[in-house]
C-alpha positions as CSV (number, residue, x, y, z in Angstrom):
1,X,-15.7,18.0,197.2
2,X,-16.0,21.6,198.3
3,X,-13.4,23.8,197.0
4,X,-12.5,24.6,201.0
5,X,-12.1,21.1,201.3
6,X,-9.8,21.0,198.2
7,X,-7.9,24.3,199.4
8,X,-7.4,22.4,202.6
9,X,-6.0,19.3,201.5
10,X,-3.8,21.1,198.7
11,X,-2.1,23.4,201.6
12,X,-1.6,20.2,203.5
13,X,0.3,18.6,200.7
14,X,2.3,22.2,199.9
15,X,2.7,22.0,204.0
16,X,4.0,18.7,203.6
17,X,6.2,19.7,200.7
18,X,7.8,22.2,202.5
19,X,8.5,20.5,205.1
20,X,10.4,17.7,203.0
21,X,12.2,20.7,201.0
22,X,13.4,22.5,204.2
23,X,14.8,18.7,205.3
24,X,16.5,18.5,202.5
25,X,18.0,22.2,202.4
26,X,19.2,21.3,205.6
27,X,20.6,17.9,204.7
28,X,22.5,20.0,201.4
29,X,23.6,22.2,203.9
30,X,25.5,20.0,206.6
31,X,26.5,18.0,203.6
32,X,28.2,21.4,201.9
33,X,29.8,21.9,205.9
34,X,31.3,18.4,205.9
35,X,32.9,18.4,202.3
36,X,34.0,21.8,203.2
37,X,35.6,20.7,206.7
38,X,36.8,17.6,204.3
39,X,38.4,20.1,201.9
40,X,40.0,22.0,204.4
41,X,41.5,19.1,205.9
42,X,42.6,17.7,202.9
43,X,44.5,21.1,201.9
44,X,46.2,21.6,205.3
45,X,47.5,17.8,204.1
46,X,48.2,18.6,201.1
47,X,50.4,21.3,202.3
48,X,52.4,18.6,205.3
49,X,53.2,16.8,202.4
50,X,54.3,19.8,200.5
51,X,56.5,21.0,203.5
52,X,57.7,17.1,203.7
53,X,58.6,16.7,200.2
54,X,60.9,20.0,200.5
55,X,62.5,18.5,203.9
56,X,63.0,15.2,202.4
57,X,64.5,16.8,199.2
58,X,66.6,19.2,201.6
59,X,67.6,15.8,203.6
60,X,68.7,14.7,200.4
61,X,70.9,17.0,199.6
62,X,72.5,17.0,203.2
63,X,72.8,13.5,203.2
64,X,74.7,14.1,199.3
65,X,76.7,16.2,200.9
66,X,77.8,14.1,203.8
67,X,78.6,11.4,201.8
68,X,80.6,13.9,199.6
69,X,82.6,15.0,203.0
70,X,83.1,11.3,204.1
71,X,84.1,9.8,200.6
72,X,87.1,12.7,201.1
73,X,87.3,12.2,204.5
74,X,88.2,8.2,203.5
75,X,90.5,9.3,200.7
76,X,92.1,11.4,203.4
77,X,92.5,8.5,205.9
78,X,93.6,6.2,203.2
79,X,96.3,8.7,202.4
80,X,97.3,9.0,205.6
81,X,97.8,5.1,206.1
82,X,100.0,5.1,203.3
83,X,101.9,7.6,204.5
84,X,102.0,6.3,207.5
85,X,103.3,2.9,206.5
86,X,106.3,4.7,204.4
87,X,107.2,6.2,207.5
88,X,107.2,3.2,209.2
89,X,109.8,1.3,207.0
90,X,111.8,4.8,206.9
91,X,111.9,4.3,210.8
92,X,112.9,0.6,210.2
93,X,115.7,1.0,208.0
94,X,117.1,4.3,210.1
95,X,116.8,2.0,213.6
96,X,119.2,-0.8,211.6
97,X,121.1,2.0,210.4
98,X,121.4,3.3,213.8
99,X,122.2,-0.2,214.9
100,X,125.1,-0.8,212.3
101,X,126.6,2.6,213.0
102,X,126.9,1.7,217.0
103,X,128.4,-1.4,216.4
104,X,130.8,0.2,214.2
105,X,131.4,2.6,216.9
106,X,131.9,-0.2,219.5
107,X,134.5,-1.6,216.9
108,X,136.3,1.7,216.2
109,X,136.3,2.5,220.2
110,X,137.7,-1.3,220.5
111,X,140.4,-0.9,217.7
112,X,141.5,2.5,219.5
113,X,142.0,1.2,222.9
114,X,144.2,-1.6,221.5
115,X,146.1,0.9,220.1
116,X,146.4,2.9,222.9
């Protein structure tokens, strides 16, 4: 084989070479875009569940607090029941009190008009 011949076949197979290493480089390369797309999307979710983790903690703590302001807000009620009860047997015995000092009235105004 002539060495024009050999020149010619070894830049075919360098052509060839490049070729396959320029398919490659550009397979690396939208390979490096997608992981970096990937990665970007990946750290914007990284930081929802950041900003969700401090709402759900601040949740928490409303929702501690709310049940703080009911759990007095019950105690409060319950209070209020009782006292409300009390008064309602004060208002009891002051309505048969009421009672028992008209009908002593009724007898005192009956025993004075006899005696009249």
């Amino acid at each position: 084989m002539s060495s024009a011949t050999r020149r010619a076949e070894a830049s075919g197979v360098e052509a060839q070479r490049a070729q396959t290493l320029e398919a490659e480089r550009d397979e690396l390369r939208e390979t490096a875009e997608r992981l970096r797309r990937e990665a970007e999307a990946a750290g914007a979710a990284g930081r929802r569940g950041e900003e969700q983790e401090q709402r759900a903690a601040e949740l928490k703590a409303e929702n501690h607090r709310l049940e703080r302001k009911l759990g007095a807000a019950q105690r409060r009620v319950e209070e209020l029941a009782a006292d409300h009860a009390t008064l309602e047997q004060e208002n009891k015995k002051m309505e048969k009190n009421i009672e028992t000092l008209k009908a002593t009235a009724r007898k005192v105004r009956n025993s004075l008009e006899k005696k009249v």
